[in-house]
C-alpha positions as CSV (number, residue, x, y, z in Angstrom):
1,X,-23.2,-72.5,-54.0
2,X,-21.6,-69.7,-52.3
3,X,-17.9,-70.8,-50.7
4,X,-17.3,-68.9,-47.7
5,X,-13.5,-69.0,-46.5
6,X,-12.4,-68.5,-42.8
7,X,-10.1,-66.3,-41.4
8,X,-6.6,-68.3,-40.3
9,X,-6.0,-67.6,-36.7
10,X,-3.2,-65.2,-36.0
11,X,-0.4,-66.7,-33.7
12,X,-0.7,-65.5,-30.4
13,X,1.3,-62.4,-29.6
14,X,4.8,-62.8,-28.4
15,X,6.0,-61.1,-25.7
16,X,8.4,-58.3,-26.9
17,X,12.2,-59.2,-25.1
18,X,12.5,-54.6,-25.0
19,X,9.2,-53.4,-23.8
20,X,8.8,-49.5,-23.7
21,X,9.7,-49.0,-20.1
22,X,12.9,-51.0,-20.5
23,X,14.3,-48.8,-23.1
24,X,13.0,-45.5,-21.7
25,X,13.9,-46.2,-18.5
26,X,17.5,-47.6,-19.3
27,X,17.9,-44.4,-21.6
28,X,16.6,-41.6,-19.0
29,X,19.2,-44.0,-16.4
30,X,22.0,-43.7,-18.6
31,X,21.6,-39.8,-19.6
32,X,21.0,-39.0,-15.8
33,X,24.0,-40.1,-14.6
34,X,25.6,-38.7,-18.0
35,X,24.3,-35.4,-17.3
36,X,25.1,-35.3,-13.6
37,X,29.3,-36.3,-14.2
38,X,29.2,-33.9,-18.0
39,X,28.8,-30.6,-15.7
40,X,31.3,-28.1,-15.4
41,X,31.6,-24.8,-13.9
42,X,29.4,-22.8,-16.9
43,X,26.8,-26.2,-16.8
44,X,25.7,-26.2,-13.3
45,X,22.3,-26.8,-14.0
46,X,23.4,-30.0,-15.2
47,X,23.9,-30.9,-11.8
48,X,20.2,-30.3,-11.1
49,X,19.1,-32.1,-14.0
50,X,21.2,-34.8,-14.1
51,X,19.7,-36.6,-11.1
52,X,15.9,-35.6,-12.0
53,X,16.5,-37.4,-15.3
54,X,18.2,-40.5,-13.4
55,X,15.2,-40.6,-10.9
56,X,12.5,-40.9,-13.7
57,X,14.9,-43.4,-15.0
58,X,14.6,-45.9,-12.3
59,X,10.6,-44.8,-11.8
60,X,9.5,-45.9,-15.5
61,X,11.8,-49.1,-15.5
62,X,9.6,-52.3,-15.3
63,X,9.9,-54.3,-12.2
64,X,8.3,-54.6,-8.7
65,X,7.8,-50.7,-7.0
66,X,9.3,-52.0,-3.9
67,X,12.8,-52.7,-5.5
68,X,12.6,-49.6,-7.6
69,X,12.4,-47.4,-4.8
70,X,15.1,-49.7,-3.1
71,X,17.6,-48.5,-5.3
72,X,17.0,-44.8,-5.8
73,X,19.3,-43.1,-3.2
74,X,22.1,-45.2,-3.2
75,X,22.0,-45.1,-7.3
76,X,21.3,-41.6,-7.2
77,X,23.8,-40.9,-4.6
78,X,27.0,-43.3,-6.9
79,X,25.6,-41.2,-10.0
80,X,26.9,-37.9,-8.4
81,X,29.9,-39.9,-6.5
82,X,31.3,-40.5,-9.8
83,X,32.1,-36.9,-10.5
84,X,34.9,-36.8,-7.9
85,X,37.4,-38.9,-9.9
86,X,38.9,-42.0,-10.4
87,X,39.0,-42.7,-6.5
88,X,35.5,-43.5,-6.3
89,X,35.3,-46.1,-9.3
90,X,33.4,-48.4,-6.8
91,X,30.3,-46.5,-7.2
92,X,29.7,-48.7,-10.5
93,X,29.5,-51.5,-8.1
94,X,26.6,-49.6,-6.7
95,X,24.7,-49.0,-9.8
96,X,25.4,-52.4,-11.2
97,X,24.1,-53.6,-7.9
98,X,20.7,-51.7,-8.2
99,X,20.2,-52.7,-11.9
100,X,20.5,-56.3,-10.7
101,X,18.0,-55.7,-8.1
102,X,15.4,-54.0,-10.1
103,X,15.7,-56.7,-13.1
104,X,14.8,-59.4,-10.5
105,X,18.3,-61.5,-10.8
106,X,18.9,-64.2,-9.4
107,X,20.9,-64.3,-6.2
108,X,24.3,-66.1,-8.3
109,X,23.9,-63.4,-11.0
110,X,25.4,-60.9,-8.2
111,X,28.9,-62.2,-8.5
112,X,29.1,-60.5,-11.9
113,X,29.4,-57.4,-8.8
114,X,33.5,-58.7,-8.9
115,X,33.9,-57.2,-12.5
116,X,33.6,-53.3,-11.2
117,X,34.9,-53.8,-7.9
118,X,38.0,-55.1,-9.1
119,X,38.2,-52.7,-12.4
120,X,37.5,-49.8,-9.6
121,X,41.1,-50.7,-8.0
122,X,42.8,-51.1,-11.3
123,X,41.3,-47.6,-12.2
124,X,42.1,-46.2,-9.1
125,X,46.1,-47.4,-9.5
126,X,46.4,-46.6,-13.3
127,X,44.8,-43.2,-13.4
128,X,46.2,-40.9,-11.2
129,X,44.9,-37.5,-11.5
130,X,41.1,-35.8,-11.8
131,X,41.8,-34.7,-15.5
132,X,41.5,-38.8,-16.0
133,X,37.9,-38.9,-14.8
134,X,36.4,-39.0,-18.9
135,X,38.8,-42.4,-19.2
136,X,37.5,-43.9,-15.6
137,X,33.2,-43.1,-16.8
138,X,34.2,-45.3,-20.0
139,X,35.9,-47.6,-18.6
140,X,33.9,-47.7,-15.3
141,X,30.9,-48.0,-17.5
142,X,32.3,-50.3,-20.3
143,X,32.7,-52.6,-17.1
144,X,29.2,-52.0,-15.5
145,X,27.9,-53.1,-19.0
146,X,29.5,-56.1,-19.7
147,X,28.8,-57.0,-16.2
148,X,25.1,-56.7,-16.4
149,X,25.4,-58.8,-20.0
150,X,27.3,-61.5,-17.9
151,X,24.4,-61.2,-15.4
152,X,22.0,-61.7,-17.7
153,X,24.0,-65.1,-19.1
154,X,24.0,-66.4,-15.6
155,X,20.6,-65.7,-15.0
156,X,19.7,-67.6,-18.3
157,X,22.1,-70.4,-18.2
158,X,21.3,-71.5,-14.9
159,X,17.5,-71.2,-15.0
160,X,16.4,-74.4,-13.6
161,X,13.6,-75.5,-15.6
162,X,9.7,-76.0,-13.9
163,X,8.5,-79.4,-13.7
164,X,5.2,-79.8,-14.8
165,X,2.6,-80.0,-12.5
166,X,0.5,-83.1,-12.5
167,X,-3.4,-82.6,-11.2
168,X,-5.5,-85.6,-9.3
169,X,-8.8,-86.2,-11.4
């Protein structure tokens, strides 16, 4: 009598939270605008790069094409802004507001928006002069960060749950 033994069924595959797109994208976002504000006189080509790297960025993230495209120029556009200084903080509020956008948030996640608009002004009072601009990108970006984490908790917290949906037989 021969036993014959069958194979357990493997649990369905999850759904990975990081998919491939995220973290490329998010990584080729975050060196773009690096490499666009990291540019100095001898690194010009930086400045050519920088935003090239930042557009692929926003092109591999996962999301609906419409709101990709959306958010290229005026992200592209606060990417390079933030080279002139500490005065134009607010361009965080720009980026945060196209990271929102392109990660499908819910409309009451966009008050997390207040976090660098108001650390723009506090930026803009405490640092006075260009040679501050290295303080105002961590900060600046510390902020945009920590708002988009916030987002996220919003988003999550007040997720209103789906009722199930009964069928007529």
């Amino acid at each position: 009598m021969s036993t014959t033994t069958l194979p357990t069924p493997s649990p369905p595959a999850r759904r990975l939270e990081f998919s491939g797109r995220y973290v490329v994208g998010l990584t080729l976002i975050v060196v773009g605008v690096a490499l666009s504000n990291l540019m100095s006189t001898y690194t010009l080509m930086l400045l050519g790069i920088g935003p090239l790297v930042q557009l692929i960025g926003w092109l591999v993230m996962p999301g609906a094409l419409w709101r990709r495209l959306l958010v290229l120029l005026p992200c592209l556009l606060a990417g390079l802004v933030l080279r002139a200084g500490p005065d134009f903080a607010g361009a965080f509020v720009v980026l945060l507001a196209g990271w929102l956008l392109v990660r499908h948030r819910p409309l009451h996640s966009y008050l997390t928006l207040a976090l660098p608009f108001v650390a723009s002004f506090a930026l803009k009072a405490a640092l006075d002069s260009y040679s501050m601009t290295w303080v105002m990108l961590l900060l600046g970006t510390l902020v945009t960060v920590g708002g988009a984490w916030a987002a996220w908790w919003l988003a999550e917290t007040r997720r209103i749950p789906r009722k199930s949906v009964r069928t007529l037989r």
